[in-house]
Steps between C-alpha positions, in 0.01 A plus 500: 500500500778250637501661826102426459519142422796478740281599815218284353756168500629619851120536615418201364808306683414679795174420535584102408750539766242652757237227416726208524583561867167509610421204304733259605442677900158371458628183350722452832195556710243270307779230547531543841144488558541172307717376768304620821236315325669169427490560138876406475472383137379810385699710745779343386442550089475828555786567728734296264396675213565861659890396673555352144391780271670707799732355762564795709551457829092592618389209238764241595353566912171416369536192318736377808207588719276320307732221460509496864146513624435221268764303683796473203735627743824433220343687262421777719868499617625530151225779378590678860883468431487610144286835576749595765786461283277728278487786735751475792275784680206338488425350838173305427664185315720491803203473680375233273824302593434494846173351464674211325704475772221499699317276305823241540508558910800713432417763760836677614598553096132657447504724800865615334315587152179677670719691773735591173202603302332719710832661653589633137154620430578639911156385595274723215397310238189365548432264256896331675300535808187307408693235269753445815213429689306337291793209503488422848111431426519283259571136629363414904859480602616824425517821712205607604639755734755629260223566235276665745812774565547550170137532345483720800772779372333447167153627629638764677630644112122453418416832634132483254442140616461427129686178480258194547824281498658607806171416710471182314877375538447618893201292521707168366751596723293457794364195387743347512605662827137308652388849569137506345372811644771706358514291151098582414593858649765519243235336226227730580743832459623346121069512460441833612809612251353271231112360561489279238861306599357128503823393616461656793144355560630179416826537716269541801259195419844360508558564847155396601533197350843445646286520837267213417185813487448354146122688492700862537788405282200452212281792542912650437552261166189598368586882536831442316259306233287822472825733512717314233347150293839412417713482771546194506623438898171584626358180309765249657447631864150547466507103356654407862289702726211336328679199479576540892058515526471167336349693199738269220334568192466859565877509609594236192354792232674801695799289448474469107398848485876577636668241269287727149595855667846428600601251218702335659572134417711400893405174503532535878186782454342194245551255756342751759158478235496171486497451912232720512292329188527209702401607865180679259432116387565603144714189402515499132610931535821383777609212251492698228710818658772138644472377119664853430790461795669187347851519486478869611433414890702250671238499814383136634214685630365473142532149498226513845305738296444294222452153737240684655309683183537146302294405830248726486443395075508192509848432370589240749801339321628870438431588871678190631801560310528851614461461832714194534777731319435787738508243788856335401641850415396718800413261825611823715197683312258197516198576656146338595351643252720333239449149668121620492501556084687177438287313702200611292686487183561124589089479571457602234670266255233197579755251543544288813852613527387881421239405798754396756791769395193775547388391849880474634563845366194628637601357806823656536339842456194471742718544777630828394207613257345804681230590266327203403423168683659227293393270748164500375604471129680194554238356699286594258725272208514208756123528518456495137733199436288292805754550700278581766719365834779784385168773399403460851865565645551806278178640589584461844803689397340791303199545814857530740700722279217746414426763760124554334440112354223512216188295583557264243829387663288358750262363205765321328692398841221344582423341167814369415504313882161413430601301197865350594321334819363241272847439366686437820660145475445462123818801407821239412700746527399587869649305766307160573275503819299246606088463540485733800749787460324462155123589674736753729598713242236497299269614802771794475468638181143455551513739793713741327269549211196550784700775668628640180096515385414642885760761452374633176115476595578746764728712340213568184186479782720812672443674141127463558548261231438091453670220319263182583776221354714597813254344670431169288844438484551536854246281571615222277876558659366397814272191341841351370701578759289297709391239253562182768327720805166550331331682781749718511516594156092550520538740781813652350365543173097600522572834683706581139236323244281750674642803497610417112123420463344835654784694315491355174076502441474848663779699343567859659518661173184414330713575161690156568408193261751318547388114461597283821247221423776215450621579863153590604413137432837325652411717818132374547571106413795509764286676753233272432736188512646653870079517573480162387778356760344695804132316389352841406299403214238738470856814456655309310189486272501851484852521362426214246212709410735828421705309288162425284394890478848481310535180357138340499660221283785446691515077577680445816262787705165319335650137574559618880183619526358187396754331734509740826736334683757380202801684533621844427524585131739797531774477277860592551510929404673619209825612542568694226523912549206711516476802242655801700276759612560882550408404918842292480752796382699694699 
């Protein structure tokens, strides 16, 4: 009966004994999973948990090799350093140490441990093998070369070709090498070992991506996707190759999909979110991930971040701060974008100080700015603060700097000239001129609003297209430019007043109501008026008698028809803006 209950208690020890290994085997290989997969939290719970509840030498190699992928190279040191003084045969936290050395630039002492390591094992053991090369892999200035050699002895030992690893660790090897061809070669074998390896799908994205073919390196994210949900690499790389194809919010949501399957609070990795939240346009999501990097990140590129997402909210006071901060801190990192965000930030304040801090700082970017115009958006604040003389310079300066100018450059070039001419002489600010440089330059800007209008009438008539004002306003350029040479302003002006005429009552698209009445009358009293000087009573009749089949009340028409030969009644044109139309966009 003892001997009975005796071989039950040994059975039962045995077969506690015989589950436990397995157990804590799969434990070690869940865990390093973990790690491949950037789940270094959880990788390194577990990994603690088994080299504390047993610090043998295996255990103490796998918490040092997490400790060391997840870049705490002193604790990986002492976890290394303590499982070799647990087992002086053991090779593998030998090997560990030389990665630290690695990992510090300490080349000569890790070639020492690895050489060491794999001369006492004399070149068998496989796992030494794959770890020794695996360490050369691991940072971009390692050995390459050296891992290659090794990895290769180690495949040779895999007579079955069962080992995944080998083919993987080969594959980083010649990544970093440069050698492509051989690195997906490498990939592909780990896939024919083990189909479903989505680190080996993602590993060759990787390369494709690393080769600007960011359509290929997707079709290889998505596979990893399909093959394994959770590891989380694929998601960052697969957030720059989208990123890389201008598709932000796509690559801004691949990005927080690594953050949840990795866990891992970097704030670098955080900071990475943000960038992308922003370039995506999704201001309140990058401030929020910043709000979680204070006093965690000591980055001035934060301080840009925030200038330039306070921009883009409306949190001008915020924005100006920020960017001033960033500016002050980090003039080696300034760039025109920053002058560009602070400029609008300023704008956008509504203070005449805010106004004249914005256009300086826009100015200092438009040189540089390479994506948008800023010519045109200070002209455009000059022109809504009346400043029309510096509108018309600006515009000038926008239709120069842009290789495709938009039609309504030309529009408001030739609007803003158009209504500074007036002005010349009266600006106390301006130099003083006298009575004739006064009529000179006001002849000018006249002229330069009449070949801004010309330019834009042809560029929308080459669209198959019409935009009548052109016309109107080019004619009344020329009737002021030549206001003390009346016959020349008459024959100047009437070819214009025509064409505005035929153009604006018989529209090409038979969809367009727009009203041009007001300038519809203006154009028939003036021609009427030039009719009037050159003793053509009976035409200009007929344009006194337009302006009644729009205005059959209107007084100074009905008095010059009861007086023929009185004197023109045109008035002086409006100079305000006409509504855009869709004719004048780009």
């Amino acid at each position: 009966m003892m001997n009975n209950q005796r071989k039950s208690l040994l059975t039962i020890l045995f077969v506690g004994t015989s589950l436990a290994a397995p157990l804590m085997a799969q434990d070690v290989q869940t865990a390093l999973k973990d790690v491949e997969a950037e789940r270094f939290n959880k990788a390194g719970q577990t990994l603690t948990q088994l080299a504390t509840s047993s610090p043998s030498a295996e255990n103490q190699f796998y918490l040092g090799y997490y400790y060391l992928r997840s870049g705490q190279i002193d604790q990986a040191k002492a976890a290394f350093e303590k499982g070799a003084a647990a087992d002086k045969k053991d090779q593998l936290n030998n090997i560990g140490l030389a990665g630290v050395a690695l990992a510090k630039k300490d080349r000569a002492t890790a070639k020492t441990l690895i050489d060491n390591a794999v001369s006492a094992t004399k070149s068998k053991d496989q796992n030494v093998l794959l770890r020794a090369g695996e360490m050369y892999t691991l940072e971009e200035t390692n050995d390459p070369a050296e891992a290659i050699r090794l990895l290769t002895i180690a495949d040779e030992k895999d007579k079955k070709n069962e080992n995944p690893e080998i083919e993987m660790t080969l594959g980083d090897a010649y990544f970093l090498k440069n050698d492509g061809g051989n690195a997906i070669s490498k990939y592909e074998n780990a896939l024919a070992i083990s189909p479903n390896l989505a680190e080996a799908n993602y590993k060759i994205g990787r390369l494709y991506l690393r080769g600007k073919n960011y359509t290929k390196a997707q079709e290889y994210f998505k596979l990893a996707i399909q093959n394994d949900p959770e590891f989380a690499p694929t998601y960052r790389a697969y957030a720059d190759a989208l990123a890389n194809s201008r598709a932000y919010k796509s690559a801004a949501q691949n990005y927080e999909l690594y953050v949840q399957k990795s866990g891992t609070t970097d704030p670098e990795q955080l900071l990475d979110v943000a960038r992308y939240k922003f370039l995506a346009e999704d201001y309140q999501g990058a401030t929020a991930y910043l709000d979680q990097l204070k006093g965690k990140v000591n980055n001035p590129i934060i301080d840009r971040m925030y200038g330039w997402a306070y921009t883009a909210t409306g949190k001008n006071n915020e924005a100006v701060e920020a960017l001033n901060r960033f500016i002050t801190s980090s003039p080696q990192k300034v760039m025109s974008d920053d002058y560009k965000y602070l400029g609008r930030a300023y704008g956008q304040l509504g203070t005449p100080e805010g106004d004249s801090l914005g256009i300086a700082n826009l100015e200092k970017a438009a040189s540089q700015d390479t994506t948008d115009n800023l010519y045109r958006e200070i002209a455009k604040k000059y022109y809504d603060s009346k400043r029309f003389d510096k509108a018309s310079d600006y515009y000038t300066k926008t239709i120069q700097r842009d290789k495709k100018p938009q039609n309504n450059d030309f529009l408001w070039l030739g609007l803003s000239s158009y209504q500074y001419a007036p002005r010349v002489g009266r600006d106390s600010s301006a130099a003083p001129m006298d009575t004739a440089q006064i009529r000179q330059v006001k002849q000018q800007y006249y002229m330069k609003a009449d070949s801004a209008f010309g330019q834009m009438a042809q560029r929308i008539e080459a669209d198959g297209k019409t935009y009548p004002l052109a016309y109107y306003y080019r004619a009344m350029s020329n009737y002021y430019a030549y206001a003390k040479e009346p016959e020349k302003a008459s024959s100047s002006a009437t070819p214009y007043f025509e064409k505005f005429i035929e153009q604006a009552t018989t529209p090409k698209d038979a969809s367009d109501k727009t009203d041009y009445s007001r300038y519809l009358v203006t154009a028939y009293k003036t021609l009427a008026g030039f009719n009037i000087a050159k003793k053509d009573d009976a035409k200009a009749k007929e344009y006194f008698n337009k302006v009644l089949e729009i205005n059959p009340n209107d007084p100074d028409v009905k008095k010059a028809l009861e007086e023929p030969k009185a004197a023109s009644p045109a008035g002086r044109p409006a100079t305000k803006a006409p509504a855009r139309k869709s004719t004048a966009g780009k």
